[in-house]
C-alpha positions as CSV (number, residue, x, y, z in Angstrom):
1,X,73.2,178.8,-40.7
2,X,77.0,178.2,-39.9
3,X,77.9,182.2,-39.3
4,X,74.1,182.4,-37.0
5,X,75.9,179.1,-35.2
6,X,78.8,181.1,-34.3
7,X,77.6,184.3,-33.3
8,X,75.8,182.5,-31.0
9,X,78.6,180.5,-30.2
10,X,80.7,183.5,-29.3
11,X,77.6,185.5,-27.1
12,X,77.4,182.1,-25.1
13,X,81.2,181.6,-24.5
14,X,81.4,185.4,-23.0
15,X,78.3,184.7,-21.0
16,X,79.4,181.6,-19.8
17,X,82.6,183.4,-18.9
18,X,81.1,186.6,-17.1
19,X,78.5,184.1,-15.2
20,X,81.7,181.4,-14.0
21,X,83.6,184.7,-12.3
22,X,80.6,186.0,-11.1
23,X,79.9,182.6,-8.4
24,X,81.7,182.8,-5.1
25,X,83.4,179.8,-4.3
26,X,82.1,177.1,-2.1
27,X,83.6,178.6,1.0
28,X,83.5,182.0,0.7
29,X,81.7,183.3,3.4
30,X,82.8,185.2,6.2
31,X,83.9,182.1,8.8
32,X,86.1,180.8,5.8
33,X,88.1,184.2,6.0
34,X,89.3,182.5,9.7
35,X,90.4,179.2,9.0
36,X,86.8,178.2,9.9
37,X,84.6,175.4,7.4
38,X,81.6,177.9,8.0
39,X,78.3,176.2,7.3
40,X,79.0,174.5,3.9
41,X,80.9,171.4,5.1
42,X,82.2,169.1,1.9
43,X,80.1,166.4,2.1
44,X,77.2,167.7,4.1
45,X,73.7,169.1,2.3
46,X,73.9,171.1,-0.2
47,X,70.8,173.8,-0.7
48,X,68.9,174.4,-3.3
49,X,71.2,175.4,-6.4
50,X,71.0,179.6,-6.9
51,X,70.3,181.8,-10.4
52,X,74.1,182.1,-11.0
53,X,74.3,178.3,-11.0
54,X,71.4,177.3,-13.0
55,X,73.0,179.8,-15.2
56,X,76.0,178.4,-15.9
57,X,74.5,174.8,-15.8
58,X,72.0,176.2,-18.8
59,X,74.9,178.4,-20.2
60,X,76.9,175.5,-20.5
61,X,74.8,172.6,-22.3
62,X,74.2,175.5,-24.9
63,X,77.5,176.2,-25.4
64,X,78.3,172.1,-25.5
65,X,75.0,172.0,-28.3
66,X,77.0,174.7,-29.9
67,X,80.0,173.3,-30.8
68,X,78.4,169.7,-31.5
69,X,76.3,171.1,-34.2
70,X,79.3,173.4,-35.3
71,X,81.3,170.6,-36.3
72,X,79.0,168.7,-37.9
73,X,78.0,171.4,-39.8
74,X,81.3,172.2,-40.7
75,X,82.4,169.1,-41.3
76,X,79.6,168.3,-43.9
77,X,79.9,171.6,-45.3
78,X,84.2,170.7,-46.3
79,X,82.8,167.0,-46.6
80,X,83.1,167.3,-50.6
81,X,85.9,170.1,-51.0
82,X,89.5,168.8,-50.8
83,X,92.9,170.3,-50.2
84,X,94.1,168.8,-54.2
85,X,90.1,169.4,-55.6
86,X,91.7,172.1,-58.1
87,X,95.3,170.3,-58.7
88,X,95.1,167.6,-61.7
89,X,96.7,164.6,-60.6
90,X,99.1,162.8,-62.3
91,X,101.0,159.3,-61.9
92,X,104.5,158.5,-62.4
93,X,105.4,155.3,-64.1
94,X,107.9,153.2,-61.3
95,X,111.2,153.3,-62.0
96,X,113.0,149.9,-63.0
Protein backbone atom coordinates (compact mmCIF):
# COMPACT_ATOMS: atom_id res chain seq x y z
CA UNK A 1 0.00 0.00 0.00
CA UNK A 2 2.91 2.54 1.14
CA UNK A 3 5.09 2.29 -2.33
CA UNK A 4 1.23 2.55 -4.44
CA UNK A 5 0.92 5.83 -1.86
CA UNK A 6 3.95 7.18 -3.25
CA UNK A 7 3.94 6.67 -6.77
CA UNK A 8 0.95 8.39 -6.64
CA UNK A 9 2.38 10.91 -4.47
CA UNK A 10 5.12 11.68 -6.87
CA UNK A 11 2.61 11.73 -10.37
CA UNK A 12 0.46 14.27 -8.32
CA UNK A 13 3.45 16.54 -7.15
CA UNK A 14 4.69 16.87 -11.01
CA UNK A 15 1.09 17.43 -12.05
CA UNK A 16 0.48 19.85 -9.57
CA UNK A 17 3.70 21.43 -10.73
CA UNK A 18 3.17 21.49 -14.57
CA UNK A 19 -0.63 22.71 -13.82
CA UNK A 20 0.71 25.87 -11.17
CA UNK A 21 3.23 27.20 -14.34
CA UNK A 22 0.72 26.58 -16.67
CA UNK A 23 -1.96 29.58 -15.04
CA UNK A 24 -1.29 33.08 -16.15
CA UNK A 25 -1.25 35.39 -13.37
CA UNK A 26 -4.13 37.49 -12.35
CA UNK A 27 -3.16 40.42 -14.51
CA UNK A 28 -1.75 39.12 -17.43
CA UNK A 29 -3.61 40.30 -20.12
CA UNK A 30 -2.67 42.57 -22.65
CA UNK A 31 -3.71 46.24 -20.77
CA UNK A 32 -1.40 44.92 -17.75
CA UNK A 33 1.63 44.95 -20.24
CA UNK A 34 0.91 49.17 -20.09
CA UNK A 35 0.73 49.93 -16.60
CA UNK A 36 -3.07 49.45 -17.06
CA UNK A 37 -5.34 47.23 -14.13
CA UNK A 38 -7.13 45.77 -17.29
CA UNK A 39 -10.52 44.27 -16.44
CA UNK A 40 -9.51 42.11 -13.34
CA UNK A 41 -9.45 44.84 -10.61
CA UNK A 42 -8.36 43.30 -7.00
CA UNK A 43 -11.36 43.35 -5.24
CA UNK A 44 -13.96 43.51 -7.98
CA UNK A 45 -15.83 40.08 -9.32
CA UNK A 46 -14.16 37.43 -10.00
CA UNK A 47 -15.60 34.90 -12.95
CA UNK A 48 -16.32 31.65 -12.91
CA UNK A 49 -13.04 29.76 -11.86
CA UNK A 50 -11.40 27.96 -15.37
CA UNK A 51 -10.10 24.03 -16.01
CA UNK A 52 -6.48 25.08 -15.08
CA UNK A 53 -7.76 26.21 -11.68
CA UNK A 54 -10.15 23.60 -10.71
CA UNK A 55 -7.17 21.57 -11.56
CA UNK A 56 -4.88 22.74 -9.25
CA UNK A 57 -7.65 23.24 -6.54
CA UNK A 58 -8.39 19.15 -7.13
CA UNK A 59 -4.55 18.56 -7.81
CA UNK A 60 -3.91 19.96 -4.63
CA UNK A 61 -6.37 18.39 -1.84
CA UNK A 62 -4.99 15.03 -3.50
CA UNK A 63 -1.67 15.83 -3.02
CA UNK A 64 -2.60 17.21 0.76
CA UNK A 65 -4.72 13.47 1.22
CA UNK A 66 -1.45 12.08 0.02
CA UNK A 67 0.87 13.02 2.42
CA UNK A 68 -1.74 12.74 5.38
CA UNK A 69 -2.19 9.15 4.75
CA UNK A 70 1.60 8.82 4.05
CA UNK A 71 2.52 9.55 7.39
CA UNK A 72 0.25 7.77 9.12
CA UNK A 73 0.95 4.99 7.31
CA UNK A 74 4.46 5.31 7.87
CA UNK A 75 4.31 6.19 11.05
CA UNK A 76 2.30 3.01 12.13
CA UNK A 77 4.34 0.96 9.95
CA UNK A 78 8.02 2.19 12.27
CA UNK A 79 5.42 2.41 15.24
CA UNK A 80 6.98 -1.03 16.74
CA UNK A 81 10.66 -1.04 15.15
CA UNK A 82 13.20 1.06 17.11
CA UNK A 83 16.57 2.56 16.47
CA UNK A 84 18.22 0.01 19.74
CA UNK A 85 15.37 -3.00 18.74
CA UNK A 86 18.56 -5.26 17.84
CA UNK A 87 21.15 -3.79 20.65
CA UNK A 88 20.72 -5.65 24.16
CA UNK A 89 20.61 -3.21 26.79
CA UNK A 90 22.44 -3.18 29.66
CA UNK A 91 22.58 -1.01 33.05
CA UNK A 92 25.54 0.27 34.88
CA UNK A 93 25.53 0.08 38.54
CA UNK A 94 26.03 4.16 39.87
CA UNK A 95 29.20 4.91 40.97
CA UNK A 96 29.68 5.83 44.80
Amino acid sequence: MIPLLVVLHIIVSLFLIGVVLLQQGKSADLAAAFGGQGSQTAFGPRGAANLLTRLTTYSAIIFMLTSIGLTILLSRASADRSVLAGHPTTQSTPKK
